[in-house]
N, C-alpha and C positions, 0 to 999 in steps of 0.2 A: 462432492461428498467423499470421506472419505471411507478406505474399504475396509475400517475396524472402528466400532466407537471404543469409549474411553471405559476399562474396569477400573472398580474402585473396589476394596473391601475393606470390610470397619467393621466396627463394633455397637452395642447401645450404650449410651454413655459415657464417663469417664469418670465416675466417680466409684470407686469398689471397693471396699475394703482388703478382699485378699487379691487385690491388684499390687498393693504395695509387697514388694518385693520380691512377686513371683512376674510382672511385669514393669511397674515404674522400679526404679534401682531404693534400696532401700536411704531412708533420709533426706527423700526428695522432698520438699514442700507440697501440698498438697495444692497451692496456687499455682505450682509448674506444673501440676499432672497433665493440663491440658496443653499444655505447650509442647510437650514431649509426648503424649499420644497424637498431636499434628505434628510431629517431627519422625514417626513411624508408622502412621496409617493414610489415609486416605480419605477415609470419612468416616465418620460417628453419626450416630442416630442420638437424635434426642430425645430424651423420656420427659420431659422434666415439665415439659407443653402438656402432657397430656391430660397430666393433675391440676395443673393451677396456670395460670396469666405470669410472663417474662414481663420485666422493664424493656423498651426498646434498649436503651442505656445498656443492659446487659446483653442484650444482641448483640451489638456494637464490640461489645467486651470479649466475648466469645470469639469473633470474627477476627480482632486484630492478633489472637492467642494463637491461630496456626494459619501454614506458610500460605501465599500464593498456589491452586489447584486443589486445595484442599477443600473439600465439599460437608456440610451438615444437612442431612435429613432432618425433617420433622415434625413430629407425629402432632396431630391437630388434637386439638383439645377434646375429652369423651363429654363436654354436656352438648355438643353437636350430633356427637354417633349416637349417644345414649339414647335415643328418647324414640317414642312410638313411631312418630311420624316424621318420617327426613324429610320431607319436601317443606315442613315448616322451618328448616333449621336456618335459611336465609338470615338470619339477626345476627348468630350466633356464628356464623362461617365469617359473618364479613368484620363481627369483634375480634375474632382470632386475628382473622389475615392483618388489621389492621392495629395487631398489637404491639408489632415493632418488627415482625421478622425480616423484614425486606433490608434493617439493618443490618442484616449479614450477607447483604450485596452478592458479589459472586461466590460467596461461597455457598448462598442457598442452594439448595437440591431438592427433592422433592418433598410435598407435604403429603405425609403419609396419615391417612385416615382408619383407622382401627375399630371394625366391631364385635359388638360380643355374642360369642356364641349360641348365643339365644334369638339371635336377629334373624329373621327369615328373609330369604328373599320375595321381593312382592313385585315386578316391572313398572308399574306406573309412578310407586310412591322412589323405590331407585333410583327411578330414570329423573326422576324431578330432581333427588339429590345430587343427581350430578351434572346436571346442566345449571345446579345455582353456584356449581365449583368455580370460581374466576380463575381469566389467563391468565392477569397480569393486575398488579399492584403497583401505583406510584411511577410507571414504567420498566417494572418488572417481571420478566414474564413467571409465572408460576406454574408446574408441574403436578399433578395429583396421584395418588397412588392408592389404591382401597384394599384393606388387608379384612376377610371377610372368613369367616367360622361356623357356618352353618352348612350344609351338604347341600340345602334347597339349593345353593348359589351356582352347584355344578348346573347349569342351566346355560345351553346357547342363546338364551335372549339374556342373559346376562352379559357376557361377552358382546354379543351383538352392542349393549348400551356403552358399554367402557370404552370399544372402538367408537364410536357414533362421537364421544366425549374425548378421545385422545387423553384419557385413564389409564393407569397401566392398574393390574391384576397383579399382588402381591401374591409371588410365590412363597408359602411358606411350606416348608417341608419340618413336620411336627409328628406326635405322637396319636394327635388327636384331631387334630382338624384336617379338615378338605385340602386335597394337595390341585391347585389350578394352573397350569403354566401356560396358558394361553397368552400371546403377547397382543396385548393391546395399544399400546403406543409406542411412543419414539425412544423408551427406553424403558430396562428390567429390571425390577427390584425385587430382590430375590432375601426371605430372612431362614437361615440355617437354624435347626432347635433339636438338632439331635445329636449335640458334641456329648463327650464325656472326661470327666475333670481327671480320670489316671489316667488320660493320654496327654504326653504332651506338646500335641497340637489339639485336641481336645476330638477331631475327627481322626481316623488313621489313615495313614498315606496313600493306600488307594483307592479310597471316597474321596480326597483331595482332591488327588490327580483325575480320577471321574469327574469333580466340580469344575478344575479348569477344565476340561474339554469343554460339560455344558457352557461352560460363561463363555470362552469364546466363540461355540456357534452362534448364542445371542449376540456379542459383539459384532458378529461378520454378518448379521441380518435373517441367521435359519432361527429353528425351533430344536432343541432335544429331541431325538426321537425316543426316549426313552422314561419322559416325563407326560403325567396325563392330563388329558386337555378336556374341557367342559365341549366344547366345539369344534370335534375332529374336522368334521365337513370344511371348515373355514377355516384359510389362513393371514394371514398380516403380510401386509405388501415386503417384501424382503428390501431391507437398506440397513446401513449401521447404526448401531444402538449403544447408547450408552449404557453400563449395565452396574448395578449397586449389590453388593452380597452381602450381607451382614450375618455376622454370626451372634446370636444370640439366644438369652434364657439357657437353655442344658449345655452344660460345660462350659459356664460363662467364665469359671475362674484361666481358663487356657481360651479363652475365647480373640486374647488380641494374638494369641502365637499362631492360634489358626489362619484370622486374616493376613498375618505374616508370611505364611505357607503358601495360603491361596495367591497370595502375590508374589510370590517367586516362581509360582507355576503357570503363571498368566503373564509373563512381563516379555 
């Protein structure tokens, strides 16, 4: 094993409007956007899952646009999360998984799972939802991540389920929702949502340099001490972690210069 896992930081998406020319160079084609944001980041979050069913075809398409190491997140479909009852979602988890994304071969990364903040946390009907999460697709192994909005979720039997599932706990650090950084798996996926568009990195320099610190203590296997945990009592076995930052939603228009930053202070 070794004694750092791998940071990545990226953004959500790649399609933006006031990207052109404040990030891609102006007069780029809009079919290179994504060739030239995997030619400066690291990884991208995909949104585009969350509304509607990809062609496999277009996975495929995606995948061969940027470089070898280049990793896509991506967020599962909402008529999965949406609905009253997750432990019925089984149908609906394994149309997603089976809708082509294994096409993007190594560059998959994790499937991140999004609910809405109306969702409470419940242990039984949870814990069902996530023991119907599959490891692996087609011989691929698949990653899950659950990004979750409700305060009920600061809860140690929550936590308790996402280790028990080798889940990881989306840190999102936001204006409004529950901030959890408890690590529950083999690596951290962290989304940023408090940039601001007249900076420009869209965070100021010493919240950066604060965020590489946190990401590399996740990379070397600790915790933040300075981020709050549903389950102080309990900790995650210490090893190296791969760890994912995405900056996004507030300040998205400087959002790729951020993860530009965060990577020069992590490298």
């Amino acid at each position: 094993m070794s004694e750092s896992g791998t940071i990545r930081t990226g953004i959500g998406g790649w399609t933006f409007e006031p990207w052109r020319g404040t990030f891609y160079p102006e007069g780029l084609s809009k079919t290179k956007e994504l060739e030239y944001a995997g030619q400066h980041l690291q990884t991208i979050e995909i949104n585009s899952t969350y509304y509607g069913t990809q062609k496999p075809a277009t996975f495929a398409k995606w995948a061969s646009q940027v470089p070898d190491g280049f990793i896509f997140s991506v967020k599962g479909n909402r008529f999965v999360t949406n609905r009253r009852v997750l432990a019925e979602a089984g149908d609906s988890i394994e149309y997603f998984v089976k809708s082509g994304i294994v096409e993007l071969g190594d560059r998959l990364g994790p499937v991140v799972w999004q609910f809405a903040p109306t969702k409470k946390f419940d242990a039984d009907d949870f814990g069902a939802f996530l023991e119907l999460l599959p490891k692996k697709h087609d011989g691929l192994p698949l990653r899950h991540a659950v990004e979750v909005r409700n305060p009920s979720f600061i809860d140690p039997d929550f936590i308790a389920l996402a280790r028990k599932n080798g889940v990881a706990v989306v840190y999102a650090e936001h204006f409004e929702y529950p901030e959890i950084a408890d690590v529950t798996a083999d690596f951290i996926y962290a989304r940023l949502q408090k940039g601001d568009d007249t900076i420009e990195t869209a965070y100021p320099a010493d919240a950066l340099d604060k965020w590489a610190e946190r990401t590399n203590v996740w990379a070397n296997g600790g915790e933040p001490d300075d981020l709050p945990l549903a389950s102080p009592d309990e900790h995650a076995k210490r090893r190296a972690r791969d760890v994912f930052v995405y900056f996004i939603h507030e300040g998205k228009v400087r959002a790729p210069q951020a993860a530009r930053a965060l990577k020069e202070r992590v490298a």
